[in-house]
Phi, psi and omega in degrees: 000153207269165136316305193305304204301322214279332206239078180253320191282304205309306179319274177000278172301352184052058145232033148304163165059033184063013186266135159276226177225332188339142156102332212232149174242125197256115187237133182273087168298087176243236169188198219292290195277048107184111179308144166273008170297335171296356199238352154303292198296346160298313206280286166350302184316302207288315181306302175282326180327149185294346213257322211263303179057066173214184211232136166273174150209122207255109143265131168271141193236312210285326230212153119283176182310316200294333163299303171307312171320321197269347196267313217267355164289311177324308165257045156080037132230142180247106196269039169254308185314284156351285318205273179331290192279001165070029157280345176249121170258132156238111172276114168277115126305016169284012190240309153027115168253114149310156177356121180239163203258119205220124178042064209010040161260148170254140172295156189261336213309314208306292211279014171265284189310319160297326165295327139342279190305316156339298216282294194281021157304292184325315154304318178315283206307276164345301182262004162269351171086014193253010184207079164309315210274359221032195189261134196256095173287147175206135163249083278233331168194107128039261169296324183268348159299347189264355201252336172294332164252066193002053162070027189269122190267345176277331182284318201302322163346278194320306157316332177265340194289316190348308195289329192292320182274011148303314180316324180270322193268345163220029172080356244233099199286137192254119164253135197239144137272110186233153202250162207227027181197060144245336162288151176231313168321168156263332187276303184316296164322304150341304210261342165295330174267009158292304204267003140272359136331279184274018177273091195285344160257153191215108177271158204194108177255131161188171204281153169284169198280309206265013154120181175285138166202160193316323210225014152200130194275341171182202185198116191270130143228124189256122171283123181227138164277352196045207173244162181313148181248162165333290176302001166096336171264148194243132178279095211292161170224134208242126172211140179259117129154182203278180178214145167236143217226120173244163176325306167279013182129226172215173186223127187264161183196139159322122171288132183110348178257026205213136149256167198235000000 
């Protein structure tokens, strides 16, 4: 396999050649038969990598740390280390109580202490100087934020436009996972086009049209919008193609150079 091939995902995301994600909100869609966590754990790598010098900040909704730790030593970064030197804020959230619903008002406290919490990983992060390369908001499902605040789709709004004006006020790229064939609801549904609304990257996992097969596991595709241009337009960018998730990460490839 080529270099170019192995950086199939990056080429996309336009963060070869030392360019980041700063600035941009990425959002990973996947669905039952094949998950998008790898395409976290790709970003993470990269992002923490000596090369990147730049900083996470993890809410886990999904995993605890000991999960990302074991997966993510395996391709080689140790997030204890990371952890340790404050390039990783990991918010656990599994414990987290969010909004509660009392004579339908919904209360605000949970998701003001999340924001709280938010706000001074990033101070953390800031005054330790640890993030040259900048900072990568990451949201790990969505969906269980969404099951955490019982399902009021104007607070879960309301939390992302926050992260999003991090973005501009500290540089700071918010990658969100959301699973996209779980929904039923209209409200729900809502929030998957809110969130391909504000998303300028859009990763998109899914199983191949022929079915399961050995040596390729599913097929990506990223819609990337770029950025505004003079003339007022954004250059849309289209890009196809597989992948197979191996121990240590995944390997991207062209559909069709592979049998499936």
């Amino acid at each position: 396999m080529s270099s170019n091939a192995s950086n199939f995902l990056e080429e996309a995301l336009e963060i070869g050649g030392g360019r980041t994600i700063g600035g941009r909100v990425v959002l990973v869609e996947d669905c039952v038969e094949t998950s998008g966590a790898f395409v976290l754990h790709h970003l993470m790598k990269r992002v923490l990598s000596p090369e990147s010098r730049g900083a996470v900040l993890l809410l886990a909704f999904a995993h605890p740390f000991s999960h990302y730790d074991r997966i993510l030593r395996k391709m080689g970064c140790n997030l204890s280390s990371q952890r340790e030197s404050n390039r990783l804020q990991f918010l656990d959230m599994l414990r987290m109580e969010l909004p509660d619903q009392i004579d339908g008002e919904i209360k605000e406290v949970g998701f003001q202490e999340l924001f709280s919490k938010l706000q001074t990983a990033i101070e953390v992060i800031g005054e330790r100087g640890n993030n040259d390369g900048g900072i990568t908001i990451m949201i790990d499902d969505i969906s269980m934020l969404e099951t955490a605040a019982h399902g009021c789709l104007d607070q879960i709004l309301d939390f992302l436009h926050y992260c999003i004006t991090l973005t501009s006020e500290y540089g700071c790229a918010l990658v969100i996972l959301s699973h996209g064939d779980i929904y039923s609801s209209d409200e729900a549904t809502g929030l998957l086009s809110s969130l391909e609304y504000l998303a300028d990257i859009v990763v998109k996992t899914e199983p191949l049209a022929t079915g399961l097969a050995a040596d390729v596991h599913g097929q990506l595709t990223v819609l990337n919008r770029g950025s505004l241009k003079d003339n007022g337009y954004s250059m849309n960018k289209f890009r196809n193609f597989h992948f197979k998730l191996k121990e240590n990460g995944a390997e991207y490839f062209y559909p069709g150079s592979r049998k499936t």
